[in-house]
N, C-alpha and C positions, 0 to 999 in steps of 0.2 A: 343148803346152808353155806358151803363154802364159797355155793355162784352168789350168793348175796354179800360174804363176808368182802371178796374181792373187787364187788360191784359198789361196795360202799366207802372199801379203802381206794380205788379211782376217785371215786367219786373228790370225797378226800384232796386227794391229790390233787385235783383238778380245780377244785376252789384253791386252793394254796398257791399252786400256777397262777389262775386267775387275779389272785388279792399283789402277788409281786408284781406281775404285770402292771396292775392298775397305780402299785407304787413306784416300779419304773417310769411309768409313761407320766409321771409327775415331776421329773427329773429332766426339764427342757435342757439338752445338750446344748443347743445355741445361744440360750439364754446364760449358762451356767460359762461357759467359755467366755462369750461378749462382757460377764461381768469380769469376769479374773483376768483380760483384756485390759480392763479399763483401771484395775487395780495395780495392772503392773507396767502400765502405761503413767499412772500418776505417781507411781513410785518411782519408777526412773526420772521424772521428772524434776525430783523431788532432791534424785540422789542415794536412794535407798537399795543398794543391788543387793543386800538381804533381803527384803521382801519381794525383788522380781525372782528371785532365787528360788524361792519358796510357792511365789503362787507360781513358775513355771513348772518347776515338777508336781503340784496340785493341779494343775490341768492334765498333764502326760498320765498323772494318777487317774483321774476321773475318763478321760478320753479311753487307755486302755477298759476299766471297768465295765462302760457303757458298751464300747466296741461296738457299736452300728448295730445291734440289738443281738449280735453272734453268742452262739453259746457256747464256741469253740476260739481260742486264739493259737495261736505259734507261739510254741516253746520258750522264745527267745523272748516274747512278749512278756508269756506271763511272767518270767526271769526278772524284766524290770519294772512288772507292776509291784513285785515283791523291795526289789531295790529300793523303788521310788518310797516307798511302804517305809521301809527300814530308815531312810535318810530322814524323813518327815516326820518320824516317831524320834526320830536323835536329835531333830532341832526345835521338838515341843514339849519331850522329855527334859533335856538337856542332861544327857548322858550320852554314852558311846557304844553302839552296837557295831561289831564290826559282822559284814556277811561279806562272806568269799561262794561265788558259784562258779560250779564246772559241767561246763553243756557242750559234751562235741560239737562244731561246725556242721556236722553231719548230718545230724538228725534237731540243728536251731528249729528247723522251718516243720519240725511235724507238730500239727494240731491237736492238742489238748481240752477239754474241758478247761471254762475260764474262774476264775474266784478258787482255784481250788489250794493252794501255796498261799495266798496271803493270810486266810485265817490259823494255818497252821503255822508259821512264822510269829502272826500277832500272838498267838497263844505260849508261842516258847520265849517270847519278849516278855510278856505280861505275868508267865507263873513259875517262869525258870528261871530270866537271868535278870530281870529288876530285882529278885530278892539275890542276886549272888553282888558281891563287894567287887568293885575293878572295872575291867574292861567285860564286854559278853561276845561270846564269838558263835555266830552260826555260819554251819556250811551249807549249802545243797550240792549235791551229786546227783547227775542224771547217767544212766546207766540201761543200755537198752537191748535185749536179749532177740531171737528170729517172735517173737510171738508179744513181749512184756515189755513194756517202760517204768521202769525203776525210780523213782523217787528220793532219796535219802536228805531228811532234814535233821542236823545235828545242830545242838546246841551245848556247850560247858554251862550251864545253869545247876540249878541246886537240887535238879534230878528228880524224881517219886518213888515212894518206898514200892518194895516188890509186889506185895498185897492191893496196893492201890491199882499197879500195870496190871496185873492177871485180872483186878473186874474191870476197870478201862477194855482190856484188849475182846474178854467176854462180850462186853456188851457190846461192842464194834461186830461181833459176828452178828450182830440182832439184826435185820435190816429195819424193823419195823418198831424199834425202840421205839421213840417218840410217842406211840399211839401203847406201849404198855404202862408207861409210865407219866405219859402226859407230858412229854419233854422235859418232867422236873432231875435235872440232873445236881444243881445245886450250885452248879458254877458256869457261866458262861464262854469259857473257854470250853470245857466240854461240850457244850452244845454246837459251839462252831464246828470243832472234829468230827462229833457224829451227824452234822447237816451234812458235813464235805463227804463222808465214809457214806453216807445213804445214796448222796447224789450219786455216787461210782457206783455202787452198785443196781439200784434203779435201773442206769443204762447199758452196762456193761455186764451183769451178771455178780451171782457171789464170789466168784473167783478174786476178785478184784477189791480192793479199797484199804485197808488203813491198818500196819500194826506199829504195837510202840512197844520201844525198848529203852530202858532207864535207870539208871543206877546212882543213889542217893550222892551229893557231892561230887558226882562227874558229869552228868549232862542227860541228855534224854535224846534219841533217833526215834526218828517217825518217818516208818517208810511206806509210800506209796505206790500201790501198783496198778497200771493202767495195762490196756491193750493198747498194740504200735497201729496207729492209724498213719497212715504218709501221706491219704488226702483229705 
């Protein structure tokens, strides 16, 4: 029973693999460039340096995403696909996120698993600091131990009560949420968290992936733990 149960959760997987594949490869890179090319070619033309502004960092966005089909970028990377993220979100919001990152020189260039910082960023914009008044501030801290790469995403947003973090963090131990509940989480921030917390673990083991800490009217940290890979 258990060789069937795990022969069917690949399985699983493998269609899932499969169905994003087939939706990436719908995604012509050269097509998608050639057009925001030609958008930000007639906007300069035109006189518009907000809109070359704009579709320039939407290409740099979409360019890192895609990344030549790698499942891995440098540090430094995904650093500014989150920037780019944040800047894009401020000029279609029309609010002010300010994000401050701090990534030693040291360790810019070690490779990561890629998409994993942007949905945790969109989630602390979307359900923390658009409902707080002002300015919203996120940090990242990268932080990296002989063995562990550290993560820290802070945000001053309007924080989660304590009850809410302990089944948040509960179920982040699941690996296999998804298939207990049918991915019904109820909100789709949550579901980005627990795709990113599966993904780490999947590859790297349970040691690895997502816990959150948060406290009502001061902000919420979600900190990530990977293993230090250097190549």
């Amino acid at each position: 029973i258990s060789v069937l149960i795990d022969e069917r959760y690949n399985l699983g997987k493998n269609l899932k693999d499969m169905e994003l594949r087939a939706l990436q490869a719908q995604i012509n890179p050269h097509f998608l460039y050639n057009t925001l090319d030609l958008i930000s070619w007639k906007a300069t033309a035109n006189g518009d340096m907000e809109t070359v502004d704009i579709v320039v960092k939407l290409a740099r966005f979409y360019r890192l995403s895609l990344s030549n089909g790698s499942d891995f970028l440098p540090l430094s990377d995904e650093a500014e696909h989150v920037r780019l993220f944040v800047e894009l979100t401020n000029l279609s919001r029309g609010r002010t996120v300010e994000l401050i990152t701090k990534i030693d020189p040291s360790i810019a260039d070690y490779p990561i698993m890629k998409l994993i910082l942007q949905p945790i960023v969109e989630n602390s914009i979307y359900h923390g600091l658009e409902r707080k008044i002002g300015t919203g501030h996120l940090d990242i801290k990268v932080t990296v131990t002989d063995s562990h790469l550290i993560i820290m995403i802070s945000d001053d947003g309007v924080g989660i009560e304590k009850g809410q973090v302990k089944v948040m963090n509960e179920q982040l131990r699941a690996l296999r949420l998804e298939e207990k509940n049918n991915g019904e989480t109820g909100k789709k921030g949550g579901i980005a968290v627990k795709n990113v917390n599966n993904r780490i673990k999947l590859l790297f083991g349970e040691e690895y992936g997502i816990y959150i800490y948060s406290q009502p009217d001061v902000g919420t940290d979600v900190e990530i733990t990977l293993p230090v890979v250097r190549n």
